[in-house]
N, C-alpha and C positions, 0 to 999 in steps of 0.2 A: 949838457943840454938835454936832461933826462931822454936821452935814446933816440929821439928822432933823426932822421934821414937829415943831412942838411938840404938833399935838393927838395924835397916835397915838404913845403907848409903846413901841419897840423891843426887839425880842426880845435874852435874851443874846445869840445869836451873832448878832443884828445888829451889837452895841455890839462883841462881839469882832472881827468882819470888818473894823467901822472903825476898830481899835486903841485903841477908848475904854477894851477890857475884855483886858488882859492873860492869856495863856495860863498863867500860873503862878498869875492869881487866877482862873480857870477851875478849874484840877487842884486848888488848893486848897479851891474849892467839892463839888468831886466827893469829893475826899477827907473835905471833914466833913459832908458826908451820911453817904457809907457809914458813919463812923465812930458817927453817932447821926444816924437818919433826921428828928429833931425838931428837927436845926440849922438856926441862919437864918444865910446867908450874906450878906453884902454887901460882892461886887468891885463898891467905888464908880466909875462912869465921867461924870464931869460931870453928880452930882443924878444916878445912878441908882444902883438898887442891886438886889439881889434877894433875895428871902423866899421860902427854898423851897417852906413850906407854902402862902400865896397865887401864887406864882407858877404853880408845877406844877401843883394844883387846877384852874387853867383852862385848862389843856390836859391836852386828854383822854388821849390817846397818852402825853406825858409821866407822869401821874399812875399809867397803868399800870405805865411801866416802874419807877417811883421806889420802888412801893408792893411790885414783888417783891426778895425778899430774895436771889434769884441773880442777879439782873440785872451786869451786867459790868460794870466801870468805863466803858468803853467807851459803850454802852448809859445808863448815868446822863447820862456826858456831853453825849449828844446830846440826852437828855430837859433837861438844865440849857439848853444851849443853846436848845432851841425854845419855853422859859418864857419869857414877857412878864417884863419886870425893870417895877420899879416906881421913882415917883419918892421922891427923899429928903430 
């Protein structure tokens, strides 16, 4: 389960840094946000997954940038990334 704790949840861009969460299912996370802010995405990484609306909700930071409508693609993705992914 590339190293994580199994009690503490790992953020996406944890799962990303350990290659659990691929960068084209990253961008295509990003991309179906923007596309309809009410998507749930899930780039599955061994029983993880993530839900935009729970995920980003608990992070503060993140929830701001998600919730404005100019936010950059750029800007999403970093908010995707420092969302808590959940298990599946």
């Amino acid at each position: 389960m590339h190293g994580f704790a199994t009690c503490r949840i790992p953020t996406a861009g944890e799962l990303f840094k350990a290659k659990a969460v691929a960068d084209d299912q990253v961008n295509a996370a990003v991309d179906a946000h923007r596309a309809d802010s009410g998507t749930i995405a899930h780039p599955n990484a061994d029983g993880y997954g993530l839900d935009f609306t729970a995920a980003v909700a608990e992070h503060g930071w993140a929830s701001s940038v998600i919730a404005s409508p100019k936010s950059s693609p750029s800007l999403t993705r970093g908010a995707i990334l420092r969302a808590r992914a959940q298990e599946v």
